[in-house]
C-alpha positions in Angstrom: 17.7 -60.0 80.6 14.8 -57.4 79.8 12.2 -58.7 78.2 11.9 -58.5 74.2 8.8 -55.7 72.6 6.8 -58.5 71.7 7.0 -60.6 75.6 6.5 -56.6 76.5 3.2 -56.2 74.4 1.4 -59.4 75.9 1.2 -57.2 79.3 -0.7 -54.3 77.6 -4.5 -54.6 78.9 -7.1 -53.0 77.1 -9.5 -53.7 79.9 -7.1 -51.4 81.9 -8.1 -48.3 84.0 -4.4 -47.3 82.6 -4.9 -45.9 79.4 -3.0 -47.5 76.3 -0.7 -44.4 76.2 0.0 -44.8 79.9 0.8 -48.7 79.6 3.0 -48.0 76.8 4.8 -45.8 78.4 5.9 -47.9 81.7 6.4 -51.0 79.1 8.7 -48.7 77.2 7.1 -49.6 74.2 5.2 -47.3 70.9 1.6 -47.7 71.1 2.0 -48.1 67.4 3.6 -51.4 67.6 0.4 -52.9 69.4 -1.8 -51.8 66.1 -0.5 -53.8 63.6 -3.1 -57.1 63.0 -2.5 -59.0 59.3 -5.3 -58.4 57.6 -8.0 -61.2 56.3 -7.4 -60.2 53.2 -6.4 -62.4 49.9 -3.0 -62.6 48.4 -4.5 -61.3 45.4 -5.9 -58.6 47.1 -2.8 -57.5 48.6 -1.2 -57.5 45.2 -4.0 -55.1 43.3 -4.0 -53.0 46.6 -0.2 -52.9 46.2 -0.3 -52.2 42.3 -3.2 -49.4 43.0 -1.6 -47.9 45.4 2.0 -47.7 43.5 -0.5 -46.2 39.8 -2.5 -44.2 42.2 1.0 -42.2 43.5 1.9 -41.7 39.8 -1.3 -40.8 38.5 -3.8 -39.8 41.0 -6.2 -38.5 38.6 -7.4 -41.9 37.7 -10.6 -43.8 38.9 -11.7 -47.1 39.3 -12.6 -47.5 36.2 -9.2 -46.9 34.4 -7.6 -48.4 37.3 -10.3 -51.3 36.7 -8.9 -51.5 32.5 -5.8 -51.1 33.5 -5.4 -53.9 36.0 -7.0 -56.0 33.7 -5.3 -55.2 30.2 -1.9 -54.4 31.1 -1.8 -56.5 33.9 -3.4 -59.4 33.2 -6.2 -59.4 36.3 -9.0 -61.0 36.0 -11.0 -58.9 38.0 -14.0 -56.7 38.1 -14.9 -52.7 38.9 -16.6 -54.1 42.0 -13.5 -55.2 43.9 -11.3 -52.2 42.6 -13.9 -49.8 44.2 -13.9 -51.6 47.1 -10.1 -52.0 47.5 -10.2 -48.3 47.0 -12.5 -47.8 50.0 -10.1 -50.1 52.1 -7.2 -47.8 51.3 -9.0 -44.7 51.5 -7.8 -43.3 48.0 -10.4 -41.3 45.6 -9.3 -40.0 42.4 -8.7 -36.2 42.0 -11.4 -34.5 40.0 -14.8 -34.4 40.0 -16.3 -37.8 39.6 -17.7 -40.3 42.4 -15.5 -39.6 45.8 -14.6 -43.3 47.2 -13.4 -41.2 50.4 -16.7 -39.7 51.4 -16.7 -37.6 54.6 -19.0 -38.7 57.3 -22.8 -37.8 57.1 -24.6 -36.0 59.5 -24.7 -33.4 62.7 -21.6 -35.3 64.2 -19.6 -34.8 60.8 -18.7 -31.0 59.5 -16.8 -29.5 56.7 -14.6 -26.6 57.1 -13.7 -23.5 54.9 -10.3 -23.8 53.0 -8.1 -21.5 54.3 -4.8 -21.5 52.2 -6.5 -20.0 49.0 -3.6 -17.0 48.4 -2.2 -17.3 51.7 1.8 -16.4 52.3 3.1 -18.7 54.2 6.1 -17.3 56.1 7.3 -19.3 59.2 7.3 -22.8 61.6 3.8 -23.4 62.7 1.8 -21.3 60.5 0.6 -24.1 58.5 0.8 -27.7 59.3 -1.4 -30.4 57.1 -2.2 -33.3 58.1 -3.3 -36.6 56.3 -3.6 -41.0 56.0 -2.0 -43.1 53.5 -2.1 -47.2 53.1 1.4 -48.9 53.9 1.6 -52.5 52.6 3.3 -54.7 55.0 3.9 -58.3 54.6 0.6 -60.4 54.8 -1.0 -57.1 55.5 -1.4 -53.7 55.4 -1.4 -50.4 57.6 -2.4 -46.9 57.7 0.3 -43.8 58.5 -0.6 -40.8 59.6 1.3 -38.3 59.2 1.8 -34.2 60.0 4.3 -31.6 58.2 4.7 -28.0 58.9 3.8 -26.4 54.9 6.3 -23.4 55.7 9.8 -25.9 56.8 8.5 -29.4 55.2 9.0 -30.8 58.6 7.1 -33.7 60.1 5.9 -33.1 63.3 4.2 -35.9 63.7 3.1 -39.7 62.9 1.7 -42.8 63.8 1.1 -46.2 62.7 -2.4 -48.1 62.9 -4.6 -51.0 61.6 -7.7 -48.6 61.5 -8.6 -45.2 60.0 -10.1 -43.5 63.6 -11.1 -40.1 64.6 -9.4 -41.0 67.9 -6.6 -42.0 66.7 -6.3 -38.6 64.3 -6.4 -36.4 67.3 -4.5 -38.6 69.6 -1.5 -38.1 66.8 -2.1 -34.3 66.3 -2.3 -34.0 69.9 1.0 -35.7 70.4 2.6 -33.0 67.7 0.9 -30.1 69.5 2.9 -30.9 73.3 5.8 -31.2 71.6 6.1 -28.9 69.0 3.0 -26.1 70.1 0.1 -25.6 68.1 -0.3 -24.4 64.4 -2.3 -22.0 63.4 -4.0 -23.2 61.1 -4.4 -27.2 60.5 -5.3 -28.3 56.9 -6.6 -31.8 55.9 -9.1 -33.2 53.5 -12.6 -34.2 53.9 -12.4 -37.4 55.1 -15.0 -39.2 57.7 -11.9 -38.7 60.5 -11.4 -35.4 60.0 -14.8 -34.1 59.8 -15.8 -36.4 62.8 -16.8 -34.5 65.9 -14.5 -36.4 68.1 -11.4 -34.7 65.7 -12.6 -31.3 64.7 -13.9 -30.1 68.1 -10.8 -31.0 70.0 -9.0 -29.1 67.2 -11.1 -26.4 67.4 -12.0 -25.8 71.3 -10.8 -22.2 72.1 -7.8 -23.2 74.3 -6.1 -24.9 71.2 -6.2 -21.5 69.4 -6.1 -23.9 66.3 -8.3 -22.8 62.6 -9.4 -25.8 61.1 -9.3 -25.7 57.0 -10.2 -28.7 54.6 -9.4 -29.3 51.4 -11.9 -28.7 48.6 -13.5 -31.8 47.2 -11.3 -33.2 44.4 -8.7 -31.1 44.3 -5.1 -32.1 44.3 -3.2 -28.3 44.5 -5.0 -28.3 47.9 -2.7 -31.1 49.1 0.2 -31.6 47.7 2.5 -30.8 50.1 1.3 -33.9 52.0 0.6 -36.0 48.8 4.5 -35.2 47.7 5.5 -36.6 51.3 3.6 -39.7 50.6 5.4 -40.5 47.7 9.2 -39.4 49.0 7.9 -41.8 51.7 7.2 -44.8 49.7 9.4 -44.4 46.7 12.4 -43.5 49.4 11.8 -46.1 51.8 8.3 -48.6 52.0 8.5 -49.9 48.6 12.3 -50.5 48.6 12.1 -51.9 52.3 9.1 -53.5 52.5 8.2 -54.6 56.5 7.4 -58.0 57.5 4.9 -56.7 60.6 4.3 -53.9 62.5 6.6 -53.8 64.7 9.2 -53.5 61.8 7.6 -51.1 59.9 7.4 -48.4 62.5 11.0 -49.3 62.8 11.8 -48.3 59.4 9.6 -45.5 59.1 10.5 -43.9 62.7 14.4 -44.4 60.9 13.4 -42.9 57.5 11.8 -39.8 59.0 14.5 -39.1 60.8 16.4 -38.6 57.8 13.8 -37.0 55.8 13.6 -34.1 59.0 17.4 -34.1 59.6 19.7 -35.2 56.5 17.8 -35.3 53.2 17.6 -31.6 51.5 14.6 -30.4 50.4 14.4 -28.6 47.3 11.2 -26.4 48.7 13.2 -25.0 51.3 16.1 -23.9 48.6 18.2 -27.6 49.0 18.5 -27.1 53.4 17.3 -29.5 55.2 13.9 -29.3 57.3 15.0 -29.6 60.9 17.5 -26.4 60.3 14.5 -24.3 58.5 12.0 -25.3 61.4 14.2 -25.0 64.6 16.1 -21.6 63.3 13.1 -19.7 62.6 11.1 -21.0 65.5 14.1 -19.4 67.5 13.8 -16.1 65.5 9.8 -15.9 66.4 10.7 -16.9 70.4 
């Protein structure tokens, strides 16, 4: 009888000269699957990060502080500002507008902002534009982050991944993944956080061979992203918060299932009700 995922993830060696991918790979297994840890976090704090998260997807535009009066009249918390802004740190969410940004880039020579690039732009087939972002998933004792990827022009996801850290490795190592299997955009577009303007991130992106422009989002704004923030909530209105995982290993399950209907079976009213798969794979033939 082979061998269960979970009997099939005790072989995984970190200490390997195999890399992770690799081992995955021979143990037939997502390296997704190995990141999920439960967190050390409180129950209570999994139920305000949960409630944030949910108000945050309705009304991004609010910070901690009305997040803070809100929690604590209409809910009933007896908490303080302190543990809101730092549950809004852990789950890398800042308000849109200009006040303080609780998802500061990185500081320093290693960490560079690019030029937003999309200002006016027309864009008018597969590969063009992809953007590219990380949103908190709650998961039962726990929590992860998803990554995910979608082509601007088709609303197609060309990529994801699942993990229990916020990386610039594991950024690249997901749009890397995207790029051998789907090619490389032309222009990438994400926001200014620490993994995206980490050197480890934006000079893979943007070494010569890649042929990839990097744009960013400007600081506060929520028209620069909302391609990707609409796929976050179609995401967890659709599918986390009616199906909520027990571990890891479950919710890549689901999410793996659930974006496999959002690319091949749910219509998509930005690309005039068809479906995404059909928009990307017919005009990337048409461009071949």
């Amino acid at each position: 009888m082979r061998d269960s995922a979970k009997e099939r993830k005790k072989h995984v060696d970190k200490a390997s000269k195999l890399s992770i991918v690799r081992q995955c790979e021979l143990l037939d297994i997502h390296r997704s699957g190995l990141y999920y840890a439960p967190k050390g976090e409180t129950q209570l704090n999994l139920e305000l990060m949960r409630l944030v998260d949910e108000e945050h997807m309705l009304h991004p535009w609010l910070g901690v502080p009305r997040i803070t009066e809100w929690l604590q009249k209409d809910k009933g918390y007896a908490i303080n500002k302190k543990r809101i802004e730092r549950l809004f740190r852990l789950m890398g969410i800042s308000a849109v507008g200009p006040k303080p940004n609780t998802s500061k880039r990185g500081k320093g020579a290693l960490h560079k902002v690019f030029k937003y690039l999309l200002r006016n732009l027309d864009i008018e087939r597969p590969n063009q534009v992809w953007a590219m972002d990380i949103t908190y998933i709650p998961v039962k004792g726990g929590y992860l982050y998803l990554c995910a990827i979608i082509d601007l022009y088709s609303r197609y996801v060309v990529g994801w991944s699942l993990s229990n850290t916020m990386t610039a490795e594991w950024c690249r190592s997901t749009l890397e993944t995207a790029v051998i299997e789907h090619g490389a955009p032309e222009i990438l577009n994400t926001d200014q956080g620490s993994q995206f303007t980490a050197k480890e991130f934006h000079t893979w992106v943007t070494a010569p061979e890649q042929g990839i422009r990097l744009s960013m989002d400007g600081k506060g704004r929520a028209i620069d992203n909302i391609f990707i923030e609409r796929l976050w909530r179609s995401v967890k209105y659709e599918h986390v918060y009616l199906f909520p995982a027990d571990d890891g290993l479950e919710c890549y399950r689901g999410l793996r299932g659930y974006f496999d209907y959002y690319n091949n079976e749910r219509r998509h009213q930005g690309v005039d009700g068809r479906r995404p798969s059909a928009v990307y794979g017919q005009q990337k033939k048409k461009a071949a």
